[in-house]
MDTraj code that builds the backbone (N, CA, C; nanometers):
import mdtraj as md
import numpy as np

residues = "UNK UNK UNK UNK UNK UNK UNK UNK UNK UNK UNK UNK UNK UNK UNK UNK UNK UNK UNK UNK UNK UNK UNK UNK UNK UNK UNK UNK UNK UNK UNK UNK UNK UNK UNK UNK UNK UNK UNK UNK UNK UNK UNK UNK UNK UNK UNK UNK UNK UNK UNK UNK UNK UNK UNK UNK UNK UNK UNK UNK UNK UNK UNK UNK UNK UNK UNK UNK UNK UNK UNK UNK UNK UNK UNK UNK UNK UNK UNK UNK UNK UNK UNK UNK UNK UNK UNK UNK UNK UNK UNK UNK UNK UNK UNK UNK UNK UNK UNK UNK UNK UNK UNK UNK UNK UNK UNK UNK UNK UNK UNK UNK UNK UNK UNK UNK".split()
xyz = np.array([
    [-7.8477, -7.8828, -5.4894],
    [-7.8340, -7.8081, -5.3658],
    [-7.7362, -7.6929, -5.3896],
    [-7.7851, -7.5897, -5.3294],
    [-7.7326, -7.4446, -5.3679],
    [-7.5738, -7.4923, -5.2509],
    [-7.4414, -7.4027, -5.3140],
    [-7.3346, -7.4386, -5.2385],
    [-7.3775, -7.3668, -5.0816],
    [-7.3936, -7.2405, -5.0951],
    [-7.4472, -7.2014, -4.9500],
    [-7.5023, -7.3292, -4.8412],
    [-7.6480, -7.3763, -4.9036],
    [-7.7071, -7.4816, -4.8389],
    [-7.6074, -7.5581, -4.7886],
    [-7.4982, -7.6188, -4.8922],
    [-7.4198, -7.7220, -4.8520],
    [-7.3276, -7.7184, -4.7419],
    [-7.2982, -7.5896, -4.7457],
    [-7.1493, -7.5464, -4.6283],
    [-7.2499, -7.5107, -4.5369],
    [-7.3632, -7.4765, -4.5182],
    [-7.4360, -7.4293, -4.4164],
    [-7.4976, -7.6230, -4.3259],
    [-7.4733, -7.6883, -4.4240],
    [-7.4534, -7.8154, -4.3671],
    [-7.4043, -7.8969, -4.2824],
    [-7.2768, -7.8689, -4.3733],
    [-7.1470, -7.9415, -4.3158],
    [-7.1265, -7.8449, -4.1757],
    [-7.1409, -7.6697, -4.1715],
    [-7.1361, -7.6321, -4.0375],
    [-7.2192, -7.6322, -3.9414],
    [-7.3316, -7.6638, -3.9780],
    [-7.4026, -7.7222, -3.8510],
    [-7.3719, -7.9033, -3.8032],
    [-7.3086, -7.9801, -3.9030],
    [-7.2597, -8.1075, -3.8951],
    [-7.1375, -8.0629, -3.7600],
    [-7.0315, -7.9810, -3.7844],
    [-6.9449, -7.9717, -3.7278],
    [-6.9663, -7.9184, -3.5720],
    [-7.0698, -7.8186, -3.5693],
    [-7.1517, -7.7705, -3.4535],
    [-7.1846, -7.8663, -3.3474],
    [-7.2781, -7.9620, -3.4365],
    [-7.3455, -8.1012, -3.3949],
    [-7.2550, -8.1826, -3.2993],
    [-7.1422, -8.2107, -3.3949],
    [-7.0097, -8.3188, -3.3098],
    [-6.9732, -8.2413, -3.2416],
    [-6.9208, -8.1186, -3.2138],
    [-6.8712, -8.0520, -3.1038],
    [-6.9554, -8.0529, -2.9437],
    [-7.0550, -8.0056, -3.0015],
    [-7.1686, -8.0508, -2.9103],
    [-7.1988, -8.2154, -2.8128],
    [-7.1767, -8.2899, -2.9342],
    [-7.1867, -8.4186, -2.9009],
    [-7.0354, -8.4404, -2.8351],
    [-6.9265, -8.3854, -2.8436],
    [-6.8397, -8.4890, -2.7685],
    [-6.8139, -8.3991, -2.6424],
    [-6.8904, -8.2634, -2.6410],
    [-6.8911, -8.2267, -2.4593],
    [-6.9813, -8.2715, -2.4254],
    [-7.0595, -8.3581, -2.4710],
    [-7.1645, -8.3716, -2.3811],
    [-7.1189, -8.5503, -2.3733],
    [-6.9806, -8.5873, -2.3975],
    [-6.9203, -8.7312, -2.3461],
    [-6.9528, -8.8406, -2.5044],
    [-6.9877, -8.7765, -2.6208],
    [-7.0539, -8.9153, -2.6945],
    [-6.8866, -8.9030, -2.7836],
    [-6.8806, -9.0490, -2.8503],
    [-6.7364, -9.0279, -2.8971],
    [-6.7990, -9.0474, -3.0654],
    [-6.7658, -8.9998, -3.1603],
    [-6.8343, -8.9507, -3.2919],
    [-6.7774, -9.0891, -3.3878],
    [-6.8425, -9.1802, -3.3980],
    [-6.8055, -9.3234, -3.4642],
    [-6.8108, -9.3012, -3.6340],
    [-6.9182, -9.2315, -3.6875],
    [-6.9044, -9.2060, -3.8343],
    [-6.9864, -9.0695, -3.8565],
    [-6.9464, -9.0079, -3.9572],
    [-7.0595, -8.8832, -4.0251],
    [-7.0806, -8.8923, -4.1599],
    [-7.1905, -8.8479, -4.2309],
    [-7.2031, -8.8480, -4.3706],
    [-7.2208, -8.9461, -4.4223],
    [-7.2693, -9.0672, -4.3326],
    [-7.2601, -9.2250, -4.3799],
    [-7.3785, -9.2504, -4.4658],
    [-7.3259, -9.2722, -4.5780],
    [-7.4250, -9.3366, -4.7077],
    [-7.4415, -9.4180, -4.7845],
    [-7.5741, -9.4478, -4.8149],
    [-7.5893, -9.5980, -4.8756],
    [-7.6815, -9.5682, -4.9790],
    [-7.7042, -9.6562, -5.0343],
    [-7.8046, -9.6483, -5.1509],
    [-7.9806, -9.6393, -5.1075],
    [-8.0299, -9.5307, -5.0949],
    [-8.1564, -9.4767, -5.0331],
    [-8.1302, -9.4775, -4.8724],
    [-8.0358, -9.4302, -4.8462],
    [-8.0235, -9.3571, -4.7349],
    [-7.9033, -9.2872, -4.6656],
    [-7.9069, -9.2245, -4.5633],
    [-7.8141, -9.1683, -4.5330],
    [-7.8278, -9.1331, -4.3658],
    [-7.7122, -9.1244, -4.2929],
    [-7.7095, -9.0896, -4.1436],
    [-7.6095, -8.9740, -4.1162],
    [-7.6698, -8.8323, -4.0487],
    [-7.5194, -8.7365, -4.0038],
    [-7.4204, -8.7884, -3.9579],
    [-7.4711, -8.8411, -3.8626],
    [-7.4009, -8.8630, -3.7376],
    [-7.4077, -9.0178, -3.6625],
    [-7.3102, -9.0912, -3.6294],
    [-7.3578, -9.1916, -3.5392],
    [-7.2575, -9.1969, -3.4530],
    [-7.3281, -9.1729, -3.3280],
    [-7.2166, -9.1498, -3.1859],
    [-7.2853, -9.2294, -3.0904],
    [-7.1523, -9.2526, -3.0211],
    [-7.2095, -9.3756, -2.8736],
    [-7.1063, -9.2936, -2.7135],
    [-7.2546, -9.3499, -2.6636],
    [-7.1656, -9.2984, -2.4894],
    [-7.2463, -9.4003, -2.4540],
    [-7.1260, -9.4625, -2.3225],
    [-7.1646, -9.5451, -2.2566],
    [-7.2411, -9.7257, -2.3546],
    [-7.3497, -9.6937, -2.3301],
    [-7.4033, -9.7993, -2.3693],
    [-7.5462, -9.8090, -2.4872],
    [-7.5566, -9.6563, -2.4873],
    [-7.6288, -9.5905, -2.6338],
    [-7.5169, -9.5440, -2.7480],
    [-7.5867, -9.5629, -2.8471],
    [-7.5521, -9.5843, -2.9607],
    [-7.6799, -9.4671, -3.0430],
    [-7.6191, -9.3586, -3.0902],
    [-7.7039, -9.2681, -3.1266],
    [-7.7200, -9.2571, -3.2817],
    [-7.7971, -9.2036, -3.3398],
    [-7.8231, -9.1891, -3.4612],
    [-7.8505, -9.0596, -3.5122],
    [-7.7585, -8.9514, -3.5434],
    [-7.8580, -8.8531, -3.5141],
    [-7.8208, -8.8186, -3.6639],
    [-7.9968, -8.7026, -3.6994],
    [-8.0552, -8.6297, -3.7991],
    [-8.0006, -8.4858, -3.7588],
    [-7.8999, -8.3979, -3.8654],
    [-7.9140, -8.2822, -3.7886],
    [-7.9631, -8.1988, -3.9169],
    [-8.0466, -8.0976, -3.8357],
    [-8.1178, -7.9862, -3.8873],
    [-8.0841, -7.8491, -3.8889],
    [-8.0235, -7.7819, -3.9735],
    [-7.9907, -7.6136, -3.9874],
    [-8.1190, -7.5196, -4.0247],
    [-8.1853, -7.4058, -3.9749],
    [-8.2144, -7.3477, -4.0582],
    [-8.2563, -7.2257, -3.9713],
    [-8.3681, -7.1508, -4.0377],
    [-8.3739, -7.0088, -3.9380],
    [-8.4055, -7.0234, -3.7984],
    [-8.4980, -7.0767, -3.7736],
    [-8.5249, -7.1154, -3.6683],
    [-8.5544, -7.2580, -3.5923],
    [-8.5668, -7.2585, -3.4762],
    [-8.5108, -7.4062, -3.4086],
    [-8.6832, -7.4787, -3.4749],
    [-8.7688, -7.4209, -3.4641],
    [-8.9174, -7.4323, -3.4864],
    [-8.9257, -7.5107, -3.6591],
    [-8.8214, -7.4337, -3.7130],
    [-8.8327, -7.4846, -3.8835],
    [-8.7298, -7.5911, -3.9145],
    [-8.6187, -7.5933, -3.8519],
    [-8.5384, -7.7035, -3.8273],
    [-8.6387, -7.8613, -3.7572],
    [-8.7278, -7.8374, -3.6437],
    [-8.7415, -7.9184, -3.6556],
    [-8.8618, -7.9671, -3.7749],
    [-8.9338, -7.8831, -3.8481],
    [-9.0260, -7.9519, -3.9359],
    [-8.9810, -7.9783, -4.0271],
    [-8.8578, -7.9853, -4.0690],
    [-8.7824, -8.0190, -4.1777],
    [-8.7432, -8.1850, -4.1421],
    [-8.7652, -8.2378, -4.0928],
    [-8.7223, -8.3287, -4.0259],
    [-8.9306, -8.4228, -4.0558],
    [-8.8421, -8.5062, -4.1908],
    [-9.0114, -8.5882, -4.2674],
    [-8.9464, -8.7280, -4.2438],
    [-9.0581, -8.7558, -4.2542],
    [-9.1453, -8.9065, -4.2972],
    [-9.0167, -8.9869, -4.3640],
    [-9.0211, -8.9524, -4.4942],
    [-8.9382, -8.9403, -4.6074],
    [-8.7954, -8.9729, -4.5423],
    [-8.7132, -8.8621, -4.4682],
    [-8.5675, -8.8712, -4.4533],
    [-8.5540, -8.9682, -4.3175],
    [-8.6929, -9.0058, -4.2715],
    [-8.6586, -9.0936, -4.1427],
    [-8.6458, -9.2529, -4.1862],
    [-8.7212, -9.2265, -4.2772],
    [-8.7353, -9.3812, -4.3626],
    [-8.6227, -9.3939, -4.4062],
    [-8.5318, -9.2767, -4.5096],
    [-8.3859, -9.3177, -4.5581],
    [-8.2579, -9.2883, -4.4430],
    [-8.3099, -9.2604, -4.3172],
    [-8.2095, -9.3125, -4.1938],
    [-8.2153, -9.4229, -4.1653],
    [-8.3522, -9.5142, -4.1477],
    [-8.3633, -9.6074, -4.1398],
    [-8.2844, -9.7188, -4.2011],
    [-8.2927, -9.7313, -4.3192],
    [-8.2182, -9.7598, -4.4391],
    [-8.0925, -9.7955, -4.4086],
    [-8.0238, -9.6703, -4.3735],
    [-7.8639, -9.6636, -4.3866],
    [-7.8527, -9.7123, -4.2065],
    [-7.9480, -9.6753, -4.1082],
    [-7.8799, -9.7417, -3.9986],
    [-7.9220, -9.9162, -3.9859],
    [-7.9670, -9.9474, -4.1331],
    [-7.9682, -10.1369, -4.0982],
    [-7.8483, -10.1539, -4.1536],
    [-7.7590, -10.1293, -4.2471],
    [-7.6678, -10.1539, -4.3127],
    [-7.5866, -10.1114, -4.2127],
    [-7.5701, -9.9907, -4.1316],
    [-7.4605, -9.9836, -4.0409],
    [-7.4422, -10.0934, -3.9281],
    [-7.5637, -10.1164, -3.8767],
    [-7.5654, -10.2347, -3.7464],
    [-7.4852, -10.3146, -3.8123],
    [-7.4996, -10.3673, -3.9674],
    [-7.5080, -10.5138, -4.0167],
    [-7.3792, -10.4656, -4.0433],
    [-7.2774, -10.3358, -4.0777],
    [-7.1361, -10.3581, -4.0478],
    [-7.0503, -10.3320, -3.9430],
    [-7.1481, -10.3635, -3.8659],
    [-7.0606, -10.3232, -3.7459],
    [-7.1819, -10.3581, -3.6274],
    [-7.1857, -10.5248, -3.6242],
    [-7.2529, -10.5667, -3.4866],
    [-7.2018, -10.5870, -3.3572],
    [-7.0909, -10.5369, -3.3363],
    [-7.0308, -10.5097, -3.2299],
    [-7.0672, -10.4278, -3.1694],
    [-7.1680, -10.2761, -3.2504],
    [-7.2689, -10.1853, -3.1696],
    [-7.3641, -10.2113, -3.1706],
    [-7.4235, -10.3620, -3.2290],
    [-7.5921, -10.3464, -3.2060],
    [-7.6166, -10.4031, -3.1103],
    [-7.5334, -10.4524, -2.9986],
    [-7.5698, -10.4855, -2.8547],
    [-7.6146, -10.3871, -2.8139],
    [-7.5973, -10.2269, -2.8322],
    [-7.6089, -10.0810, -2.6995],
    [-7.7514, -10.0911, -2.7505],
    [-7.8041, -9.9982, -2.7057],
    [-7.9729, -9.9072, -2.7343],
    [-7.9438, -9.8575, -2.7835],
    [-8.0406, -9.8391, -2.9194],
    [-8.0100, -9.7595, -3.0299],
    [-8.1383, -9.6648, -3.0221],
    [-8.0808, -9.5688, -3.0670],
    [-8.1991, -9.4411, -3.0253],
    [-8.1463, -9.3464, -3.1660],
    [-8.2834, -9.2898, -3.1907],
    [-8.2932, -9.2041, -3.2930],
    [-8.2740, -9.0408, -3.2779],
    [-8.1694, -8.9351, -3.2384],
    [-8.1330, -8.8399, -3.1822],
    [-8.1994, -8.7333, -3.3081],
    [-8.1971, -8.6153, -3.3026],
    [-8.2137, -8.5333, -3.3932],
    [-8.1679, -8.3774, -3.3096],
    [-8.0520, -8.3344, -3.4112],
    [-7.9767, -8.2131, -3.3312],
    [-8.0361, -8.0652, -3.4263],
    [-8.1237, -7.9650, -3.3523],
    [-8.1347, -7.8839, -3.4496],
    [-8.1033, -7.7337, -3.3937],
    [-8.0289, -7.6858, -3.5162],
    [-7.9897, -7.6141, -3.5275],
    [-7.9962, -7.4563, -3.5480],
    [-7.9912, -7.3598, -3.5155],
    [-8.0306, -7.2236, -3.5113],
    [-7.8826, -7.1166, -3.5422],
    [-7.8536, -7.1198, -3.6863],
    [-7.6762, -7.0662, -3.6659],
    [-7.6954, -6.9228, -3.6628],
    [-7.6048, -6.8366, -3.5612],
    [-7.4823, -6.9444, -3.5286],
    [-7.5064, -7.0272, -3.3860],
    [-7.5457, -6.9953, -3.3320],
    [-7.4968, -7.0670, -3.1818],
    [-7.5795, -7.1386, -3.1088],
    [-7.7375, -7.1586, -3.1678],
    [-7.8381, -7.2095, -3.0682],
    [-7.8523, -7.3944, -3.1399],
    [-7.8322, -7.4705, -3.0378],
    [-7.8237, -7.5887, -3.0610],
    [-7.9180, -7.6869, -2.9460],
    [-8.0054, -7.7180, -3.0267],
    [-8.0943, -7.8211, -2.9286],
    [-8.0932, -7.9584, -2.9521],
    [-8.0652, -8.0369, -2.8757],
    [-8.0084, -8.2355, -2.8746],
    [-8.1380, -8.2827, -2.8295],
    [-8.1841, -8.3197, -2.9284],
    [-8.3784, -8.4035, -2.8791],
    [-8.3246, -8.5953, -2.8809],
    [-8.2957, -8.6432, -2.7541],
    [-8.2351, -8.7652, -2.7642],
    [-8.3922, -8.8282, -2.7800],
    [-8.3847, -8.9399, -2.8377],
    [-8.5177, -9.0474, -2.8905],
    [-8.5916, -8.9428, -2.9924],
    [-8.5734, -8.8952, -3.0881],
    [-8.6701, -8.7537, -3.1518],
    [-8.7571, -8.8348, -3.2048],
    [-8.7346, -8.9784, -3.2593],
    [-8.8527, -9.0684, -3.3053],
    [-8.8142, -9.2202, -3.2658],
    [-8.9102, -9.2920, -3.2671],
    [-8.8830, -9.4236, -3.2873],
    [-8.9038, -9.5066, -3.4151],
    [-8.8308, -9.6394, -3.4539],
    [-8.8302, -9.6847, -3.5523],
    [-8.9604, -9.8022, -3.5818],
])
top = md.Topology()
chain = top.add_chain()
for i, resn in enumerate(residues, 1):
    res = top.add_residue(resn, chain, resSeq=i)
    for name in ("N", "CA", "C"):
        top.add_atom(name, md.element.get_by_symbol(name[0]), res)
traj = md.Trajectory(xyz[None], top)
């Protein structure tokens, strides 16, 4: 991954949580990784428990088709290992979020973007 790509990452990561904690969610982990998988973001309000995929790129349209098969399967992955360390959140509804991104400033929050 080109360094650009990478910091163009991490600032839509940072975008993402900003976003997420005005809109009330409190930001529990980011960057969480496991062996064949990985999660941005996992934030909870209230009594959901979110999972979210976030997407950077030119447009909100290509952000979301970037968003495969492939990387939902290795969210999957990493959010069984998270429940299983930490079942104290797998009581809430767990929902699959996907935040995409348009930098600098256009940010769209698709809560449920898939199911598991």
């Amino acid at each position: 991954m080109r360094k650009s790509s990478y910091r163009t990452g991490l600032l839509a990561e940072a975008f993402a949580k900003w976003f997420l904690r005005a809109k009330g969610y409190r930001i529990l982990a980011q960057r969480y990784k496991v062996r064949g998988g990985e999660i941005d973001i996992v934030a909870s309000r209230g009594k959901v428990l979110a999972f979210v995929e976030v997407k950077a790129r030119a447009s909100k349209e290509l952000a979301a088709y970037a968003i495969t098969e492939k990387g939902k399967k290795r969210m999957t992955t990493a959010v069984k290992t998270w429940l299983m360390k930490h079942p104290e959140e797998a009581r809430k509804v767990i929902r699959y979020d996907a935040m995409l991104i348009k930098l600098p400033f256009f940010i769209k929050h698709l809560d449920n973007a898939w199911m598991d």
